[in-house]
CHARMM internal coordinates of N, CA and C (Angstrom, degrees):
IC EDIT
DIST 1 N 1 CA 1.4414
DIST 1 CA 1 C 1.5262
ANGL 1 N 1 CA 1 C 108.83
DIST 1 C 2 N 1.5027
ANGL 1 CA 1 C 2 N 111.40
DIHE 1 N 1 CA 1 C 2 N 144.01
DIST 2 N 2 CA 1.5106
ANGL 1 C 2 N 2 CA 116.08
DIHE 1 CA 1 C 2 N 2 CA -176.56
DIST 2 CA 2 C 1.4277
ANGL 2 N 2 CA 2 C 110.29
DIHE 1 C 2 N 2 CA 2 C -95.60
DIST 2 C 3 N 1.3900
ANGL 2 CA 2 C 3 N 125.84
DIHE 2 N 2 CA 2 C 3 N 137.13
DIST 3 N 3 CA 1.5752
ANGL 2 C 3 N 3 CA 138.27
DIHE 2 CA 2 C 3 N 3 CA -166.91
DIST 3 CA 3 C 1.5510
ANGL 3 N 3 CA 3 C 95.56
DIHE 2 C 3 N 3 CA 3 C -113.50
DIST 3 C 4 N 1.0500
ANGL 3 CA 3 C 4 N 119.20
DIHE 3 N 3 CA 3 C 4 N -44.40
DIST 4 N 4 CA 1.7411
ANGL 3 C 4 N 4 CA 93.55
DIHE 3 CA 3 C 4 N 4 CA 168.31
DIST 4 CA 4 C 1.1797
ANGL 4 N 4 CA 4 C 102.72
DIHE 3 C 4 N 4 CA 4 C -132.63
DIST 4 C 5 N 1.8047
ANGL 4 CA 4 C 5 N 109.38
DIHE 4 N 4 CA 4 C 5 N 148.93
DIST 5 N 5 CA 1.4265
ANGL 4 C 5 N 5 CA 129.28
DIHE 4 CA 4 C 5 N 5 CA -158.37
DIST 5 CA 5 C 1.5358
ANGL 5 N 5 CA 5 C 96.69
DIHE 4 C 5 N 5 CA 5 C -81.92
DIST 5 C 6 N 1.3513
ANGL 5 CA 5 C 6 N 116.17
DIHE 5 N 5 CA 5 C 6 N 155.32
DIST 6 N 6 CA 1.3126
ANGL 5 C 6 N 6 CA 150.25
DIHE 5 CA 5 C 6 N 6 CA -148.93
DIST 6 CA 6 C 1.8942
ANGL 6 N 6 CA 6 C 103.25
DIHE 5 C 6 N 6 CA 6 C -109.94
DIST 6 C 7 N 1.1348
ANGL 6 CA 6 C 7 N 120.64
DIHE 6 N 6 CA 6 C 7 N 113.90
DIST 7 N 7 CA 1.3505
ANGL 6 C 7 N 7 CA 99.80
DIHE 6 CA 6 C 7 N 7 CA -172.39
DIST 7 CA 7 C 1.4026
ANGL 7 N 7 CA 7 C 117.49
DIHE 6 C 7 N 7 CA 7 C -97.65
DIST 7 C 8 N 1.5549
ANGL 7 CA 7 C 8 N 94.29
DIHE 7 N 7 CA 7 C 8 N 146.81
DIST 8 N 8 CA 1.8096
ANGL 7 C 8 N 8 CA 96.69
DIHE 7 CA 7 C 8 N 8 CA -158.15
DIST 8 CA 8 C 1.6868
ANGL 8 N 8 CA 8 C 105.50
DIHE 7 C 8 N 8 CA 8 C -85.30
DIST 8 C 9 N 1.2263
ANGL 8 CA 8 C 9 N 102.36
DIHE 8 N 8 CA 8 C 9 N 127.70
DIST 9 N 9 CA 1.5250
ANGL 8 C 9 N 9 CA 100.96
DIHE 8 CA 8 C 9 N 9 CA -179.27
DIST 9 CA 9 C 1.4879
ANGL 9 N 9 CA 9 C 87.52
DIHE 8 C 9 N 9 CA 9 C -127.81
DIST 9 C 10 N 2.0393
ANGL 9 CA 9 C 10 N 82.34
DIHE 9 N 9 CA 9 C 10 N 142.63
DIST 10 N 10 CA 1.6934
ANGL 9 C 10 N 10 CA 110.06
DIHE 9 CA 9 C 10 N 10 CA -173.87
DIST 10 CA 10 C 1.6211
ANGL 10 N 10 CA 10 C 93.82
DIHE 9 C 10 N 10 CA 10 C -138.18
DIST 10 C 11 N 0.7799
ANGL 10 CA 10 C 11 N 129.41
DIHE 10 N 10 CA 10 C 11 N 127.68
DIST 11 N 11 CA 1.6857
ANGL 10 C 11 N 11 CA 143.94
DIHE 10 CA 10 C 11 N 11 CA 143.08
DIST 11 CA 11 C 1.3479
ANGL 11 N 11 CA 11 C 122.40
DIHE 10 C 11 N 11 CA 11 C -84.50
DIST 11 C 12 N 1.8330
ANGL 11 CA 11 C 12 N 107.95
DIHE 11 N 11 CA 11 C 12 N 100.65
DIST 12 N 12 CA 1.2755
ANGL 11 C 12 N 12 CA 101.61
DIHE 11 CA 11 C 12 N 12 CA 148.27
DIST 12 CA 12 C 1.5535
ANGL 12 N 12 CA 12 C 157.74
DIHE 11 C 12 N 12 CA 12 C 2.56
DIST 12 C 13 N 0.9661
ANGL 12 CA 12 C 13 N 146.64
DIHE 12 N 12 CA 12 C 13 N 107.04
DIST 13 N 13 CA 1.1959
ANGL 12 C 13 N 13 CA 135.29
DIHE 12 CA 12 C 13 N 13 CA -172.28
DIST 13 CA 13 C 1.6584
ANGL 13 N 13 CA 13 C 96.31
DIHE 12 C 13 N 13 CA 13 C -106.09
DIST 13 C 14 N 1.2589
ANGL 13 CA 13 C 14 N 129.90
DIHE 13 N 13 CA 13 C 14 N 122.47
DIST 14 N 14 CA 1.7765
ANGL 13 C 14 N 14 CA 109.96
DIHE 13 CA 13 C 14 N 14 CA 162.15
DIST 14 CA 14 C 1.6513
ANGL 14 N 14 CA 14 C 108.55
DIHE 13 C 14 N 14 CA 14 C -104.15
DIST 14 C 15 N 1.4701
ANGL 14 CA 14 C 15 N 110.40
DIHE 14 N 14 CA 14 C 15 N 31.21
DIST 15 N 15 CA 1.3993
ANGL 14 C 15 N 15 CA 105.81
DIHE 14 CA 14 C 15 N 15 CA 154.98
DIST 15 CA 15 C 0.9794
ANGL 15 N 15 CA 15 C 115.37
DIHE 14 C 15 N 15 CA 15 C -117.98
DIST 15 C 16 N 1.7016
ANGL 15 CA 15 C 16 N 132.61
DIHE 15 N 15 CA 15 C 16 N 16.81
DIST 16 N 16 CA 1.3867
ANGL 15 C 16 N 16 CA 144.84
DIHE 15 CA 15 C 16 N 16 CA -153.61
DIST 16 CA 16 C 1.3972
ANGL 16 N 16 CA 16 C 101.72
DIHE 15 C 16 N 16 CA 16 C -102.26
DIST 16 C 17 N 1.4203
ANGL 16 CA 16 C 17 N 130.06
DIHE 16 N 16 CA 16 C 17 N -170.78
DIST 17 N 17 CA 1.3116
ANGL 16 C 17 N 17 CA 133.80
DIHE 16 CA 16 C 17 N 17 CA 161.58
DIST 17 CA 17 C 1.3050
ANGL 17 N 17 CA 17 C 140.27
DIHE 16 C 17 N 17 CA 17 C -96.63
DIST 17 C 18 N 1.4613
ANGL 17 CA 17 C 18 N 87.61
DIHE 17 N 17 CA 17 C 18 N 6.78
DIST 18 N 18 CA 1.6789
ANGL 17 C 18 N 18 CA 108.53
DIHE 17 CA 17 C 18 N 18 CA 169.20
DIST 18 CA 18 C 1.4549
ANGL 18 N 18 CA 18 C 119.00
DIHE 17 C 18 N 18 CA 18 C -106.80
DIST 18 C 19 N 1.6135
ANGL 18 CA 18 C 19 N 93.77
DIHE 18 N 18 CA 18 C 19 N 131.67
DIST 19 N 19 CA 1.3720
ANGL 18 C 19 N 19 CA 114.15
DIHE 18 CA 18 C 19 N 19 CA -172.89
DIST 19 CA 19 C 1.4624
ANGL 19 N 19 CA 19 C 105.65
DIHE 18 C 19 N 19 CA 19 C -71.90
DIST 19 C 20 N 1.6139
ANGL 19 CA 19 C 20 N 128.00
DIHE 19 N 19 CA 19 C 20 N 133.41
DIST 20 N 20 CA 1.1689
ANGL 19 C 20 N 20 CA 135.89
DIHE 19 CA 19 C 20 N 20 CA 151.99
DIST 20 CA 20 C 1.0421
ANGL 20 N 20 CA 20 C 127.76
DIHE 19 C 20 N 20 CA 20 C -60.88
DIST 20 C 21 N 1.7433
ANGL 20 CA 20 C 21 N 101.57
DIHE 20 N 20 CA 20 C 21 N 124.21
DIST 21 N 21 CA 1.5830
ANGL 20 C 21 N 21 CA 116.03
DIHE 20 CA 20 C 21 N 21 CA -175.24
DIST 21 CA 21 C 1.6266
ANGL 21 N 21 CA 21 C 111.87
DIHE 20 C 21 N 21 CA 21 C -101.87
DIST 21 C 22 N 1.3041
ANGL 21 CA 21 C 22 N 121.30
DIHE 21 N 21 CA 21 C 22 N -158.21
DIST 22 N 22 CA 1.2471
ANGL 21 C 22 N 22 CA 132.72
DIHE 21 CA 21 C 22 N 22 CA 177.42
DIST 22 CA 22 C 1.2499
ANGL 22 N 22 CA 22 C 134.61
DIHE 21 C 22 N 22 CA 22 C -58.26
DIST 22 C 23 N 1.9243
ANGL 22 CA 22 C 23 N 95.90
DIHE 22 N 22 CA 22 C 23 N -34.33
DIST 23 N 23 CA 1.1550
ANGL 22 C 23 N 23 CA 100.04
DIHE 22 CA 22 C 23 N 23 CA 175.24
DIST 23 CA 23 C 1.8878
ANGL 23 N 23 CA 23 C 113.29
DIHE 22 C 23 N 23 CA 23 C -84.88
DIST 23 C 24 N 1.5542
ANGL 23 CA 23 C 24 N 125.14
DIHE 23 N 23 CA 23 C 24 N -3.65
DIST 24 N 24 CA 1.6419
ANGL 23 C 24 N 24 CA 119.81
DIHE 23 CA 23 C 24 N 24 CA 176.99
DIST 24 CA 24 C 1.9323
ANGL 24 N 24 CA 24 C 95.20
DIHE 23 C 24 N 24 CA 24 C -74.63
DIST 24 C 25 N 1.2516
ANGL 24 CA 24 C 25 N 110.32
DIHE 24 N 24 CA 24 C 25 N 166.00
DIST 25 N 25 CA 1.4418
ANGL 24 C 25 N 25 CA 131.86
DIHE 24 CA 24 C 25 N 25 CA -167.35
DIST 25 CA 25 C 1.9589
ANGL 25 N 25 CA 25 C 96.59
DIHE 24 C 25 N 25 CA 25 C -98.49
DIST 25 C 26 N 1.3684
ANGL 25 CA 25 C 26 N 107.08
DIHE 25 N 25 CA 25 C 26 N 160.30
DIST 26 N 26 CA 1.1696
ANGL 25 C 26 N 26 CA 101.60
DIHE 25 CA 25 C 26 N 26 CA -168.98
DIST 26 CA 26 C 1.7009
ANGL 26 N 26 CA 26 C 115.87
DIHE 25 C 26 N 26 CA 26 C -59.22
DIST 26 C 27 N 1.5990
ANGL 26 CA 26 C 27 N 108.99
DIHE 26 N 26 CA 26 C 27 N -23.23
DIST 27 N 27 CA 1.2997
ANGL 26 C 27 N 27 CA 103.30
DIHE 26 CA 26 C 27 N 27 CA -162.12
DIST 27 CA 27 C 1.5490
ANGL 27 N 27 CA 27 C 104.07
DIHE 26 C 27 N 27 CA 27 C -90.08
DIST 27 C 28 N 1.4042
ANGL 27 CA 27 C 28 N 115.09
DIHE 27 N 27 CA 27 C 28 N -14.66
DIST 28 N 28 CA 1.3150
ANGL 27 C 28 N 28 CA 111.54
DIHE 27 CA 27 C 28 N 28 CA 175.63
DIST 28 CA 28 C 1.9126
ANGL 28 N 28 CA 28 C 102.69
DIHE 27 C 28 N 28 CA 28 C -83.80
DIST 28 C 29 N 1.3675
ANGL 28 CA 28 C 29 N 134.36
DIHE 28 N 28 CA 28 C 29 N 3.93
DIST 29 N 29 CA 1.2201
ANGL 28 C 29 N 29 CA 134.71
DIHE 28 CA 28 C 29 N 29 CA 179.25
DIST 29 CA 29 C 1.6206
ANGL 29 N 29 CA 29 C 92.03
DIHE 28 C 29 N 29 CA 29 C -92.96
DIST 29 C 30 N 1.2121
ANGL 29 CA 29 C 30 N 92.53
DIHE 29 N 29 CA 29 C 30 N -42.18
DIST 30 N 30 CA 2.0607
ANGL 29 C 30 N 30 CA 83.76
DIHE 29 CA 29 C 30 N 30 CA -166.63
DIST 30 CA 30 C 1.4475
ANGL 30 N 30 CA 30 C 108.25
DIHE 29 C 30 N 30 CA 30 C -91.57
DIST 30 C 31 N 1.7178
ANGL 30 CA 30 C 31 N 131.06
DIHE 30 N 30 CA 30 C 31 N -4.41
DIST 31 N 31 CA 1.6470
ANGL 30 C 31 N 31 CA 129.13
DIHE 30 CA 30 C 31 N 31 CA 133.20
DIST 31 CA 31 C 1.2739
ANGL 31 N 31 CA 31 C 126.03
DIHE 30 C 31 N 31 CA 31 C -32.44
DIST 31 C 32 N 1.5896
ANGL 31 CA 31 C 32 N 101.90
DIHE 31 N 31 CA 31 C 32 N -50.01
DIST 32 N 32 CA 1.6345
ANGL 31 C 32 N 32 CA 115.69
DIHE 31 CA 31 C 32 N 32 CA -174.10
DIST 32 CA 32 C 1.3656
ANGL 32 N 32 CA 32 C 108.82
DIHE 31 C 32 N 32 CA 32 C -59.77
DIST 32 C 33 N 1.9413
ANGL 32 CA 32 C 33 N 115.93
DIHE 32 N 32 CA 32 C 33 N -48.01
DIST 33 N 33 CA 1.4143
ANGL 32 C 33 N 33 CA 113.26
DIHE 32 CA 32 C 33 N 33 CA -148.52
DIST 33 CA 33 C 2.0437
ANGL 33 N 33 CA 33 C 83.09
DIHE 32 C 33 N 33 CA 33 C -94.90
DIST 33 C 34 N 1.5525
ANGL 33 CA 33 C 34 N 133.11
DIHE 33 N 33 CA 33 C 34 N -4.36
DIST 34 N 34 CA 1.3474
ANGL 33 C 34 N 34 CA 112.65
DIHE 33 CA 33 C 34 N 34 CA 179.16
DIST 34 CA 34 C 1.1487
ANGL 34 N 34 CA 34 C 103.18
DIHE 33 C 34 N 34 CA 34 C -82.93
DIST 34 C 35 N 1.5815
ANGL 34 CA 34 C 35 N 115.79
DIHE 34 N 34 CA 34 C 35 N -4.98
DIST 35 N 35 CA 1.5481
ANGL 34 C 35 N 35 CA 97.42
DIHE 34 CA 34 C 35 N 35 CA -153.98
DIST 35 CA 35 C 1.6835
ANGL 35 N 35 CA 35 C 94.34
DIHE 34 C 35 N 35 CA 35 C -105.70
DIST 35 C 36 N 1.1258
ANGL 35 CA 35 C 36 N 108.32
DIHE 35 N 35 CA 35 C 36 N -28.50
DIST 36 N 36 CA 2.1062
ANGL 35 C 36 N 36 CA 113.03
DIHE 35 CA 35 C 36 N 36 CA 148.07
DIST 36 CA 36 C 1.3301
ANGL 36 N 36 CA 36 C 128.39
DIHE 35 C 36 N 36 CA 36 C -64.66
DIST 36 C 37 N 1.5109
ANGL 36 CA 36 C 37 N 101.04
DIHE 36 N 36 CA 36 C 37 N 8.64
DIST 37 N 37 CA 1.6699
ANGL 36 C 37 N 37 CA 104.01
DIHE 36 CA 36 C 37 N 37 CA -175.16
DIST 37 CA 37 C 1.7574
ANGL 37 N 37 CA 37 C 109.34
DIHE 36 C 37 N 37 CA 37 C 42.48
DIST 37 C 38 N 1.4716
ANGL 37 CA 37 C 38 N 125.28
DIHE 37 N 37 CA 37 C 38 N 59.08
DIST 38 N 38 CA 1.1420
ANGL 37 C 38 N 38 CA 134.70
DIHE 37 CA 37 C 38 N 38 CA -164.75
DIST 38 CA 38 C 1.5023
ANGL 38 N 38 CA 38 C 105.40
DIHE 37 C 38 N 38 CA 38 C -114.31
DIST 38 C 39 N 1.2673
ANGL 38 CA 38 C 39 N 142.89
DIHE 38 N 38 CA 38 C 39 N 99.89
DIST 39 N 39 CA 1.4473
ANGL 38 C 39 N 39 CA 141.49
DIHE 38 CA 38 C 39 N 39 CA -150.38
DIST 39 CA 39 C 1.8313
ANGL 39 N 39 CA 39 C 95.65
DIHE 38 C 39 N 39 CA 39 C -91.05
DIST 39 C 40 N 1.7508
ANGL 39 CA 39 C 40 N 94.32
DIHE 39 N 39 CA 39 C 40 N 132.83
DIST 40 N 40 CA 1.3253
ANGL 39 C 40 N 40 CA 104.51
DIHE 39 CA 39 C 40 N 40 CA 173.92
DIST 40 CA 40 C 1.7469
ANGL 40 N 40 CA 40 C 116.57
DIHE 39 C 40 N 40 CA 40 C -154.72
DIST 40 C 41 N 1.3376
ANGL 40 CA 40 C 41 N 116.36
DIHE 40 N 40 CA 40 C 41 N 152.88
DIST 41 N 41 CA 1.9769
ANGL 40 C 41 N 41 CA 122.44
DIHE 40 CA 40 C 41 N 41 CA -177.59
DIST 41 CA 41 C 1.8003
ANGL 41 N 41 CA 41 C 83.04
DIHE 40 C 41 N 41 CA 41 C -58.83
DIST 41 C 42 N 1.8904
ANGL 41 CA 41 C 42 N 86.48
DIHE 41 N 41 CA 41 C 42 N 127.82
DIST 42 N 42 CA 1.1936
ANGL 41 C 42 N 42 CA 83.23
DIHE 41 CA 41 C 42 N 42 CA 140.14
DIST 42 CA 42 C 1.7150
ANGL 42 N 42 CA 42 C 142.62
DIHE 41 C 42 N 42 CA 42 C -50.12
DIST 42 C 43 N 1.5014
ANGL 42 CA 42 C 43 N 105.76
DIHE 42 N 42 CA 42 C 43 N -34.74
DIST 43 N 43 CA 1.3107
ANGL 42 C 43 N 43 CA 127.02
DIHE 42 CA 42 C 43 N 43 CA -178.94
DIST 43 CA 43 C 1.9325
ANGL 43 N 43 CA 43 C 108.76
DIHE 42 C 43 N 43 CA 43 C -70.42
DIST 43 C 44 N 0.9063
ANGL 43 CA 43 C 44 N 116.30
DIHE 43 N 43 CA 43 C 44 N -13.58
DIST 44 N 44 CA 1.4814
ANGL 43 C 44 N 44 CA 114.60
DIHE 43 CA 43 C 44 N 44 CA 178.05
DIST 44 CA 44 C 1.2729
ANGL 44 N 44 CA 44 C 128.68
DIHE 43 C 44 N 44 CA 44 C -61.19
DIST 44 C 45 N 1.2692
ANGL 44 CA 44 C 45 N 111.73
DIHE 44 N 44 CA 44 C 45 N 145.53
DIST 45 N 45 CA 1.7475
ANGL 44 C 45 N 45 CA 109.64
DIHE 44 CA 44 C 45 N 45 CA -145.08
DIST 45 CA 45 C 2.0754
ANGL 45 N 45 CA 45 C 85.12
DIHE 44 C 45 N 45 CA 45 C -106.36
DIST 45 C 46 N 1.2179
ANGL 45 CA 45 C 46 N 113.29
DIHE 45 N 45 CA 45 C 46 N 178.30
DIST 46 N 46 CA 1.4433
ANGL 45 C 46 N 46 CA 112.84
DIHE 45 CA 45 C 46 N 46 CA -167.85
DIST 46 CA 46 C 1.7784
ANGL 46 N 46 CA 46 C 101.17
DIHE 45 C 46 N 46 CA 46 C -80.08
DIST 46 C 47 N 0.9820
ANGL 46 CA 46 C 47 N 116.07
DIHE 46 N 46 CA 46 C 47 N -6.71
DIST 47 N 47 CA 1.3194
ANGL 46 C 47 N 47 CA 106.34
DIHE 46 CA 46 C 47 N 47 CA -168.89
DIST 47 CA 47 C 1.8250
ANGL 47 N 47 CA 47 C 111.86
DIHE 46 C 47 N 47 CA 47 C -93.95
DIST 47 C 48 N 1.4666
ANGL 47 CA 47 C 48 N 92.88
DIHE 47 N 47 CA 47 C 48 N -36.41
DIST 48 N 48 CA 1.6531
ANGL 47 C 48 N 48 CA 106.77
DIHE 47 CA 47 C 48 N 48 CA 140.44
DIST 48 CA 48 C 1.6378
ANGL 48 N 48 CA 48 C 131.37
DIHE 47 C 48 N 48 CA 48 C -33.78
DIST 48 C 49 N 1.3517
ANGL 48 CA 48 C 49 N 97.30
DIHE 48 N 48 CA 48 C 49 N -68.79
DIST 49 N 49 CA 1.2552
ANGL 48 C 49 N 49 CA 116.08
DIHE 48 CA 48 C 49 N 49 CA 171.73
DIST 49 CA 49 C 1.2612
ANGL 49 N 49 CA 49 C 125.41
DIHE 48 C 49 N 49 CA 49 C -29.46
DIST 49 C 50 N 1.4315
ANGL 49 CA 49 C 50 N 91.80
DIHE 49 N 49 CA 49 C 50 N -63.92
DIST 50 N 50 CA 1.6822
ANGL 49 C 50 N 50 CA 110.45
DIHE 49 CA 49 C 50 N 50 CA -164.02
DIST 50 CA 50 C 1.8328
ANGL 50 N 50 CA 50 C 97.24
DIHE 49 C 50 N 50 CA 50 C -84.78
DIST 50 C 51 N 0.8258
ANGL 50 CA 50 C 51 N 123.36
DIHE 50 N 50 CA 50 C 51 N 3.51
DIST 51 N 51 CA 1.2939
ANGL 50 C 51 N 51 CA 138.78
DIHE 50 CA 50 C 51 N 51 CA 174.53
DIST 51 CA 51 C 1.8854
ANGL 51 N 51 CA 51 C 107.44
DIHE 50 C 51 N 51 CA 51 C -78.93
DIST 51 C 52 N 1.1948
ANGL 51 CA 51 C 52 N 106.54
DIHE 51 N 51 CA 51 C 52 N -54.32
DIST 52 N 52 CA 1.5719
ANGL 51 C 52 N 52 CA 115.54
DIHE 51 CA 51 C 52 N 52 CA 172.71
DIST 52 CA 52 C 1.7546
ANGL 52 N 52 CA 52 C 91.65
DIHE 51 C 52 N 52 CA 52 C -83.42
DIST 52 C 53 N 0.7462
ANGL 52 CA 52 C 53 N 163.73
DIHE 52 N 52 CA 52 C 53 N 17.48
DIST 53 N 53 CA 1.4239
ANGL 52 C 53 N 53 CA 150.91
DIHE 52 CA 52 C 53 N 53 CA 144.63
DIST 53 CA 53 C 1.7067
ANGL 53 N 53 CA 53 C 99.88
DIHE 52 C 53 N 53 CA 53 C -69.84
DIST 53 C 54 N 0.8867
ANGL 53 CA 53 C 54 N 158.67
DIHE 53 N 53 CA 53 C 54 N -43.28
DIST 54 N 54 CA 1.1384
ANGL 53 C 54 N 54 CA 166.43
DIHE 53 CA 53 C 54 N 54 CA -43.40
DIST 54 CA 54 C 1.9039
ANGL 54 N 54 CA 54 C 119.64
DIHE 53 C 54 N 54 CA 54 C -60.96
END
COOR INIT
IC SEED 1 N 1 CA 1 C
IC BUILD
């Protein structure tokens, strides 16, 4: 039996089929939308972002 928990690490894919949520970082939001050819401000904040994700 395990006494301390193991931390779960997941990496993003932004060519995958999962949509980026709150918890991916801005540059993995704007991976997602280059790799959909999805046009966005450089200056756009993540909430933006995830806004054009739809």
């Amino acid at each position: 039996m395990r006494s301390v928990a193991e931390p779960v690490t997941s990496t993003f894919d932004p060519n995958g089929g999962v949509k980026p949520t709150n918890d991916q970082t801005v540059q993995q939001i704007k991976a997602y939308l280059d790799a959909r050819h999805i046009g966005y401000q450089s200056s756009a904040n993540k909430s933006d972002l995830l806004k054009l994700v739809g």
